[in-house]
N, C-alpha and C positions, 0 to 999 in steps of 0.2 A: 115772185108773184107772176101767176098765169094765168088770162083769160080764158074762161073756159070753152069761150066760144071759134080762140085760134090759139092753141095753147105751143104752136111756135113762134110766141111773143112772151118777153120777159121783161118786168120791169127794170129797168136801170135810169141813174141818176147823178147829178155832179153836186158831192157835197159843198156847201155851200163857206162862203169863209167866218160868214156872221154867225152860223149854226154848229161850226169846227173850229175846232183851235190847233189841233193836231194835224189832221188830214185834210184841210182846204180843198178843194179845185181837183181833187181824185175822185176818177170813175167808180161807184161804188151799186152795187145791190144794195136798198136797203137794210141795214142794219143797225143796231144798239147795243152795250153792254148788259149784260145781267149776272149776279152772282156766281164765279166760278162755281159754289158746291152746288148751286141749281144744275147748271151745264151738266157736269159730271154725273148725278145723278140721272140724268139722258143718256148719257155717252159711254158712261163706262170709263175706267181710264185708257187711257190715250196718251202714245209716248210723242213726243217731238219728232215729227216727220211724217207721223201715220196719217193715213186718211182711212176712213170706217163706213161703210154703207149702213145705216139705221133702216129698221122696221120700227120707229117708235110710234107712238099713241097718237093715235088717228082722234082729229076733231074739226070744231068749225069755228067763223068767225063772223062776226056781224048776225049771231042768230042766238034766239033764248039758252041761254045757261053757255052758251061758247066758252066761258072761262073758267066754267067748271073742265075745263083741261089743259093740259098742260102747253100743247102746243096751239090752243085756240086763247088761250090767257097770253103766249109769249107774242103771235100776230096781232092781237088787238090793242097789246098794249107800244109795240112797234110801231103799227100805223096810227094809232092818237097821237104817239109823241111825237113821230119825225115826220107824217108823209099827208095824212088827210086830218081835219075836222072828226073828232069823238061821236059826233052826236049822228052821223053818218052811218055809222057802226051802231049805232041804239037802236035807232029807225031802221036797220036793217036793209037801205039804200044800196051801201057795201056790202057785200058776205061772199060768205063759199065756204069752203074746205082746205084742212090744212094737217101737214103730217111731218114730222121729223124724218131725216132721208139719208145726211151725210155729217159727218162731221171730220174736223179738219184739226192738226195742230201742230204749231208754227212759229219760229224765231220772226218780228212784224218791225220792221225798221219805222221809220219819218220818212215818205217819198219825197215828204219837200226839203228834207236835206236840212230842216230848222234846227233842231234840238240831236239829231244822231242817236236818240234812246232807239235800245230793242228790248219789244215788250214780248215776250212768252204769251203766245194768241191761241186758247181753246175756241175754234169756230164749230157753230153746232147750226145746219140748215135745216130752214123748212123750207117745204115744198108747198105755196098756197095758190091753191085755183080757186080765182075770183069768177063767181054766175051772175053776179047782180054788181051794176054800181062800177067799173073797170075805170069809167071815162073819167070818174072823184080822183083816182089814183094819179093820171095826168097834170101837168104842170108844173106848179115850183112851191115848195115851202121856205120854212126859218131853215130846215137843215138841207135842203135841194136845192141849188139856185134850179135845175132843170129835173124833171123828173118826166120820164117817156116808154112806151112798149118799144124796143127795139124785137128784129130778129135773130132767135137764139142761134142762128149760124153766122149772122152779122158780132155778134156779141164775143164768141169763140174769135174769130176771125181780129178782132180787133184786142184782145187778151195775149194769141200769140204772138201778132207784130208788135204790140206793145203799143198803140194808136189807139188812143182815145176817141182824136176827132175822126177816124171813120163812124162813129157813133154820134157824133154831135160835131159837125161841120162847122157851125159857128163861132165853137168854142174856142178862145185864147191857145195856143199851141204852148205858149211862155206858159199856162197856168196849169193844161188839164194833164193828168198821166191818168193811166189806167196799169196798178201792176200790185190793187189788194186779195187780201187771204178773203176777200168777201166774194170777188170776181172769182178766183180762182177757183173757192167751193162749188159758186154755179154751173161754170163752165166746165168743173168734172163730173155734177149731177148733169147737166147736159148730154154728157156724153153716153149717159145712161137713157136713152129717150124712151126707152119702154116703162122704163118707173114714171114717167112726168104722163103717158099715155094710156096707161092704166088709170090712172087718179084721174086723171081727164076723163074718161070714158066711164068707168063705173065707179070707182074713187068707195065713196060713203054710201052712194044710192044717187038718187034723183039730188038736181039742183034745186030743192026749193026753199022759199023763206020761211 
């Protein structure tokens, strides 16, 4: 998620341990599960190891008919469950645009070292710039103890060295890692900053509700 008003700001977050059972106290991009044949059907198949730059179906979120698409149904229903308040997205408070970019696929260990399961991870990104409503996205939820716009060169930066708390200074060092397939998808669409530039700039058209 990108404001679109400094779209070198990217949401990130510390899953929270009330809202995770798996991945506590890791640095994460919002994210959720949804139906592998949904994914695929975006994605295309995708062997273990690859990463894909998508062109896929351009929509919006927090605006009339948004879920009559596929990637404006997967943001809205992202940020109801895990990050803001639903009815933010009805009122159209929240909104913008949003578009599939990259996807990812990847052997996805236990960072905490709990259980040792590796789960076979189809990640499938979107790229969503928020015009209305950014400041709802701030704070903390059930599934965020922290949720904040960092700098997407702060955000890299702290992916390579493997430091969390350059990103959240506060945070427990005993608790937080940052070292998921969620980071990693961002930080390689980052790398891409003419695709997050263009969407920023003329994207769908005008930003309006």
């Amino acid at each position: 998620m990108v404001p679109a008003d400094d779209p070198e700001l990217v949401l990130v977050g510390i899953r929270s341990s009330e809202g995770n059972v798996r991945h506590p106290g890791v640095v994460s991009i919002p994210t959720m599960r949804v139906p592998a044949e949904w994914a695929i059907q975006e994605t295309g198949v995708i062997r273990s190891g690859e990463t894909r730059q998508l062109e896929g179906a351009e929509g919006t979120f927090g605006r009339t008919r948004s879920t009559s698409t596929a990637a404006g149904y997967a943001v809205e229903a992202l940020l109801s469950k895990k990050v803001l308040d639903g009815s933010l997205l009805d009122t159209g408070y929240t909104s913008g645009r949003c578009a599939f970019r990259l996807a990812m696929r990847s052997d996805v260990d236990d960072p905490t070292g709990q259980d040792g399961s590796i789960e076979d991870t189809l990640m499938l990104t979107v790229l969503a710039i928020c015009d209305f409503g950014a400041d709802a996205l701030r704070g903390r939820s059930h599934s965020y103890s922290q949720l904040e716009f960092v700098r997407s060169s702060d955000l890299v930066k702290a992916w390579r060295q493997r430091d969390g708390q350059l990103l959240f200074p506060a945070a427990n060092p005993l608790e937080v890692c940052i070292r998921g397939l969620c980071v990693e998808s961002a930080v390689r669409l980052l790398d891409s900053p003419a695709v997050i530039r263009a969407m920023s700039a003329t994207g769908f058209g005008p930003g309006v509700r």
